[in-house]
C-alpha positions in Angstrom: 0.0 0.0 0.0 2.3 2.3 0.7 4.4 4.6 3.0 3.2 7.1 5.8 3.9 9.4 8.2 1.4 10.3 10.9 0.8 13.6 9.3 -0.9 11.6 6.3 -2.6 9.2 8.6 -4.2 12.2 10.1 -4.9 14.1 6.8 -6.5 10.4 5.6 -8.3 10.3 9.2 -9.9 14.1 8.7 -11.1 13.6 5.5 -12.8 10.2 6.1 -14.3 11.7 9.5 -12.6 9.0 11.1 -11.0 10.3 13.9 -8.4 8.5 16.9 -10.3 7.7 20.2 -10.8 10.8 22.6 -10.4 13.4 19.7 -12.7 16.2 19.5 -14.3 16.5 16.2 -13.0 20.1 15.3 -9.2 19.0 16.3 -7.0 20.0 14.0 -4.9 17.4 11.6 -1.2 18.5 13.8 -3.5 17.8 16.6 -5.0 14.1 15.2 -1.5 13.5 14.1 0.0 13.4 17.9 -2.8 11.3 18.8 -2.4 8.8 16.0 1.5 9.1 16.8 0.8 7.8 20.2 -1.2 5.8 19.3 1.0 3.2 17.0 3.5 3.6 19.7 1.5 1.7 21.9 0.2 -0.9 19.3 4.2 -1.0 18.2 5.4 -1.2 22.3 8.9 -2.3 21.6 8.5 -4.3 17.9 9.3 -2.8 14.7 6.5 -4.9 12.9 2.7 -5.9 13.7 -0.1 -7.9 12.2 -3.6 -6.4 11.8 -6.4 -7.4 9.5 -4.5 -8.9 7.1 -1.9 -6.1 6.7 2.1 -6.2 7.8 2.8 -2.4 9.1 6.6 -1.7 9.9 8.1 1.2 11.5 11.3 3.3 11.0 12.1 6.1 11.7 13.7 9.0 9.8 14.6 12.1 9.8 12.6 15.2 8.7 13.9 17.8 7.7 10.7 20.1 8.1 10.6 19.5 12.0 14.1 18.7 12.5 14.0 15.9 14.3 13.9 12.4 13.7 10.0 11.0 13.2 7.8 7.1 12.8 7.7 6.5 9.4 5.1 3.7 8.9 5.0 1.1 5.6 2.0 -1.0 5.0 1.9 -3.8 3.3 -1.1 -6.4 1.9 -0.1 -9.7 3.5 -2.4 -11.1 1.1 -0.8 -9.6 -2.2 2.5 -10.3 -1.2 2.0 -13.8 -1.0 
């Protein structure tokens, strides 16, 4: 499927009025991105890799340039294409 950072997550998240658990509906994406951001840390705890639905999602990190620091990069892939 693809690669993502949390910021896309969140765009994907706003515009599908799909929104992380305990965020208010006017939040702002920076503001959805944080809470999807700790969100996959918990779901990653201390793995680089987890199962769900059918999907492999890895995380790396990287470093952005635009917030100058390093940040979860996440790659999702169809377990059931790859095979």
């Amino acid at each position: 499927m693809g690669e993502f950072y949390p910021s896309q997550l969140a765009e994907f998240a706003v515009e599908g009025e799909i929104l992380p658990p305990n965020v208010k509906p006017d939040a702002d994406e920076p503001n959805v991105a944080r809470a999807i951001g700790k969100i996959m840390a918990v779901a990653f705890g201390g793995n680089d890799s987890i199962e769900v639905d059918g999907f492999t999602v890895t995380r790396t990190k990287r470093y952005s340039e635009t917030a100058e620091k390093q940040v979860s990069v996440y790659f999702i892939a169809d377990q059931q294409k790859a095979a």
